[in-house]
C-alpha positions in Angstrom: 76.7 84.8 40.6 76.8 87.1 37.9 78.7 85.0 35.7 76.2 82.0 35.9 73.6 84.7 35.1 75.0 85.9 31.7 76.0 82.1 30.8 71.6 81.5 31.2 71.1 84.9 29.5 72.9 83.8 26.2 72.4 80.2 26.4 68.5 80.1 27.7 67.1 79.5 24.6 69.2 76.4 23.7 68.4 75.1 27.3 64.9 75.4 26.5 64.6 73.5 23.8 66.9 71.0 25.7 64.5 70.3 28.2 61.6 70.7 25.6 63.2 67.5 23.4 63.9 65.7 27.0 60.4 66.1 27.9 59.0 65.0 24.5 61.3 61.6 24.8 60.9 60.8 28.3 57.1 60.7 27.4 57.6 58.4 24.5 59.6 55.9 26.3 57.2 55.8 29.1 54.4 55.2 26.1 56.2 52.7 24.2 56.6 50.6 27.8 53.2 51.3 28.8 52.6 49.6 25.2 54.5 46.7 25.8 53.6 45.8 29.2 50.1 45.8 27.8 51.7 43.3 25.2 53.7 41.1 27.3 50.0 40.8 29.6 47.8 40.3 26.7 50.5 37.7 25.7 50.2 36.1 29.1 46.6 35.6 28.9 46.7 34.3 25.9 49.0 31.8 26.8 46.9 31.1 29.5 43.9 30.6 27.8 46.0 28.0 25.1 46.8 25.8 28.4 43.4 25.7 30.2 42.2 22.5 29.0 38.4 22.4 26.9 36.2 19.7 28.5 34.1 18.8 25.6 30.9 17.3 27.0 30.6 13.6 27.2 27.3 12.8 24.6 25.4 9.7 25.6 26.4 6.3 24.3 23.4 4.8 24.0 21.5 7.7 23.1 21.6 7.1 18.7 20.3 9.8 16.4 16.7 8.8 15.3 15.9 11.8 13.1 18.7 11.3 10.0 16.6 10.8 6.7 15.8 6.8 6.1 17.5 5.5 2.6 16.6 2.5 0.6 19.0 0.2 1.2 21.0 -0.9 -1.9 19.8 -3.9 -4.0 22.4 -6.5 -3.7 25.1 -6.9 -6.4 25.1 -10.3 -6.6 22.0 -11.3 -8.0 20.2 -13.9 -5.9 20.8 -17.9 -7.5 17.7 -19.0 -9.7 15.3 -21.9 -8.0 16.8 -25.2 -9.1 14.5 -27.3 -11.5 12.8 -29.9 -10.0 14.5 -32.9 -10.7 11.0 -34.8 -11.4 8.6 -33.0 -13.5 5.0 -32.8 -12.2 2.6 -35.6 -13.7 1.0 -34.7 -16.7 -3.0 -34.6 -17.1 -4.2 -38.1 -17.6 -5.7 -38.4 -21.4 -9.1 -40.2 -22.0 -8.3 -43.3 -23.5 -10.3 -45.6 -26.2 -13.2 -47.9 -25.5 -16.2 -48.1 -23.9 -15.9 -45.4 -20.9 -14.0 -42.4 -22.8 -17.3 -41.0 -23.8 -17.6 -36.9 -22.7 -20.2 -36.2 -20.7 -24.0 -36.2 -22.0 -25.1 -33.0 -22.4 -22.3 -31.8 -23.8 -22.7 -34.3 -26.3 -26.1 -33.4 -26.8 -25.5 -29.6 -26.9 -23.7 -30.6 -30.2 -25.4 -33.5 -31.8 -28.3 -31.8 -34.1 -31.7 -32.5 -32.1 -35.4 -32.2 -33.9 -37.6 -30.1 -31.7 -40.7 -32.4 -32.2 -40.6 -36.6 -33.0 -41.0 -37.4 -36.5 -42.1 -33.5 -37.5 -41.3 -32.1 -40.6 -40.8 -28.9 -41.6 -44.0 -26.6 -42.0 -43.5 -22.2 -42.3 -40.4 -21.1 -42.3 -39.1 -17.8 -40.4 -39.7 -14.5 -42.7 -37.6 -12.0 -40.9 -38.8 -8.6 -41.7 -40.2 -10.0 -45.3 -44.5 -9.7 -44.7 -46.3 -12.9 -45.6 -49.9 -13.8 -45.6 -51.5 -15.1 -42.6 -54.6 -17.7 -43.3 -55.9 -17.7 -39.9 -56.1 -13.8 -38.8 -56.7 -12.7 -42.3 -53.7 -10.1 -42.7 -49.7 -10.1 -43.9 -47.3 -10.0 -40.8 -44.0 -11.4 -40.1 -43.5 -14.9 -39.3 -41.1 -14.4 -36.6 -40.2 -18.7 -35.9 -39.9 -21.6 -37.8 -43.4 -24.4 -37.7 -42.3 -28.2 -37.2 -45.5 -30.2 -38.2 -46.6 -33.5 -36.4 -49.3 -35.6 -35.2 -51.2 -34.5 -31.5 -49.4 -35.8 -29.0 -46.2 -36.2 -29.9 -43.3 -35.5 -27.9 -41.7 -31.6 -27.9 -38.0 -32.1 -27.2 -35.7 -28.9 -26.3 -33.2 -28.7 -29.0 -30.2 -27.0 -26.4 -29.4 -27.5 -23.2 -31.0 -24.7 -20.7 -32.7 -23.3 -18.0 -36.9 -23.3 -18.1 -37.4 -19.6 -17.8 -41.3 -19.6 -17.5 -44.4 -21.8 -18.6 -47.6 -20.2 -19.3 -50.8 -20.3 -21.1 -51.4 -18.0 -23.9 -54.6 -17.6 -25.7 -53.0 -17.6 -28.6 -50.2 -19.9 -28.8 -51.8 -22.3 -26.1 -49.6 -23.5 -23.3 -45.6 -21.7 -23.9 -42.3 -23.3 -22.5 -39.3 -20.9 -22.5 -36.2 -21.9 -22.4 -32.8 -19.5 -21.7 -29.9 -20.9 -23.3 -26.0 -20.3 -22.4 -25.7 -17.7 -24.9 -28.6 -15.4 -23.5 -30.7 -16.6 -25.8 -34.3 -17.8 -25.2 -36.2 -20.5 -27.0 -40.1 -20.2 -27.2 -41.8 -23.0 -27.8 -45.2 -22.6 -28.8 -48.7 -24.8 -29.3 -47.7 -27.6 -26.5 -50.8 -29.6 -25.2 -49.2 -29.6 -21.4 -46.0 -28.8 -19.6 -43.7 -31.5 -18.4 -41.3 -29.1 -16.7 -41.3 -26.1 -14.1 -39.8 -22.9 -14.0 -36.4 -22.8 -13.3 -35.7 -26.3 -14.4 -32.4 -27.3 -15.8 -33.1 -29.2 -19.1 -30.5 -31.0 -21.4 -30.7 -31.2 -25.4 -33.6 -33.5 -26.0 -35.1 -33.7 -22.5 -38.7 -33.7 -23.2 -40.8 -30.8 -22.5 -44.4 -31.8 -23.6 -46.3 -33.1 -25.7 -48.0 -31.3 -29.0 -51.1 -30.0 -28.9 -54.5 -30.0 -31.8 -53.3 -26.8 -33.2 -52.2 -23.5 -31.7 -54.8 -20.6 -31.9 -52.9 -18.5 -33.8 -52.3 -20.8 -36.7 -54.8 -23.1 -36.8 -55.6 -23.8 -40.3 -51.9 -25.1 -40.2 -53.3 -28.5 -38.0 -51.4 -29.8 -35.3 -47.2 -28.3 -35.4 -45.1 -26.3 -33.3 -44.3 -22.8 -33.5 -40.6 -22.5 -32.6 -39.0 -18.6 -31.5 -35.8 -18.0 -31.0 -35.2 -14.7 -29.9 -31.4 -12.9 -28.6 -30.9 -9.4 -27.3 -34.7 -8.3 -28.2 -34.3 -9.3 -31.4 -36.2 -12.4 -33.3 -33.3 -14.9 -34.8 -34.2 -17.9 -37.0 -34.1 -20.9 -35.2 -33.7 -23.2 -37.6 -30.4 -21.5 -38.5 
C-alpha cells in the first residue's frame, strides 16, 4: 500500500497530464463524429430532395398568349408578277371625219367667229381709258369708258359672246341696259337699246339677238342713233373692241 502510494507521489504529475491529453482527445473524436453524422444526414436529405420528382404545372393548351407585341408582317420577297397586257387594246376615240356633219357645235363656233354688236353699224367713239375727252352732250371732259357702234333705229343689237343675261333695266341715261356675264367673269353692257328681247338669267349664244337700237341714248345724244358698248372685268372698265 505504501508502495503504490510513493509510485502516485512521484509520478502524479505525468498521470495528470495523461488524463488531461485523454480528455482533450476523447472530446475531439466525439466532435469530429458529431460533425459527420451531421454530414452524412444533411447528405441524405439532399439526396432525397434530388429524387423527389418536380411536377411542373400543366399550362393550358388552348389558352395562347394574347398580350406579345403585334409586328408588321414581312413584305414578301418575291415581288408579286406584273398584270399581263391586255392582248386587245381598248378602242381609240372616234375622230370627226370630213363632210357635211363634222361641223363643232354652234356656239362654240360662234364664241370664235368675230360677231358685230349691231347690223350694218360702223364704228362711232372709241374707248379713252383714263385719257379725258370732251363730252358734247353734258358739256364737260370725262372718260369714255366703251366703244359707240353707230346705226339706223331699229336695227338689231346682237351679243358679241356667248353668256348669261345678268340683268335688264331702264336707265335714264343710257335708256333700256342688257348685261351680259361672259365665261371669263366678264360682263358686257350694252347700252341705248329701244326694248329687251331677253330676261334675266337667259343663256344667250354669240349673235343671239338682244334688241333692237333705240333714237339715241340720253347720255349721248347729239351722237344720233348707236350703241354704247362696256366691257368691264374685275371692277375695272376694259375696251371692248379689243
Amino acid at each position: 500500500m505504501d508502495s503504490i502510494k510513493a509510485f502516485f507521489k512521484d509520478r502524479g504529475l505525468y498521470l495528470f497530464c495523461l488524463a488531461l491529453v485523454f480528455g482533450v482527445t476523447a472530446g475531439g473524436i466525439l466532435g469530429i463524429r458529431s460533425a459527420l453524422r451531421g454530414l452524412v444526414e444533411g447528405s441524405g436529405a439532399t439526396r432525397l430532395e434530388e429524387g423527389t420528382a418536380w411536377e411542373q404545372p400543366q399550362a393550358p393548351v388552348n389558352d395562347p398568349v394574347t398580350d406579345l407585341p403585334q409586328t408588321e408582317p414581312r413584305p414578301s420577297a418575291q415581288p408579286s408578277a406584273a398584270p399581263s397586257p391586255s392582248a386587245v387594246p381598248s378602242a381609240a376615240p372616234s375622230q370627226p371625219t370630213g363632210g357635211q356633219g363634222a361641223s363643232a357645235p354652234s356656239a362654240a363656233s360662234s364664241a370664235q367667229r368675230p360677231v358685230s354688236p349691231v347690223d350694218g353699224a360702223e364704228t362711232g367713239a372709241a374707248f379713252s381709258g383714263d385719257e379725258l375727252v370732251y363730252h358734247a352732250t353734258l358739256g364737260d371732259w370725262r372718260t369714255h369708258n366703251g366703244a359707240d357702234y353707230t346705226a339706223k333705229a331699229g336695227a338689231t343689237v346682237r351679243a358679241v359672246r356667248n353668256g348669261s343675261v345678268a340683268a335688264v333695266y331702264e336707265d335714264a341715261l343710257w335708256g333700256t341696259v342688257v348685261e351680259v356675264s361672259d365665261a371669263d367673269g366678264g360682263i358686257w353692257r350694252y347700252c341705248g337699246l329701244q326694248e329687251s328681247a331677253v330676261q334675266r338669267s337667259a343663256l344667250v349664244n354669240a349673235g343671239q339677238s338682244l334688241g333692237t337700237l333705240a333714237v339715241a341714248p340720253p347720255a349721248e345724244a347729239d351722237a344720233g342713233a348707236h350703241l354704247h358698248l362696256e366691257y368691264t372685268r374685275d371692277g375695272a372698265y376694259l375696251d371692248p373692241a379689243a
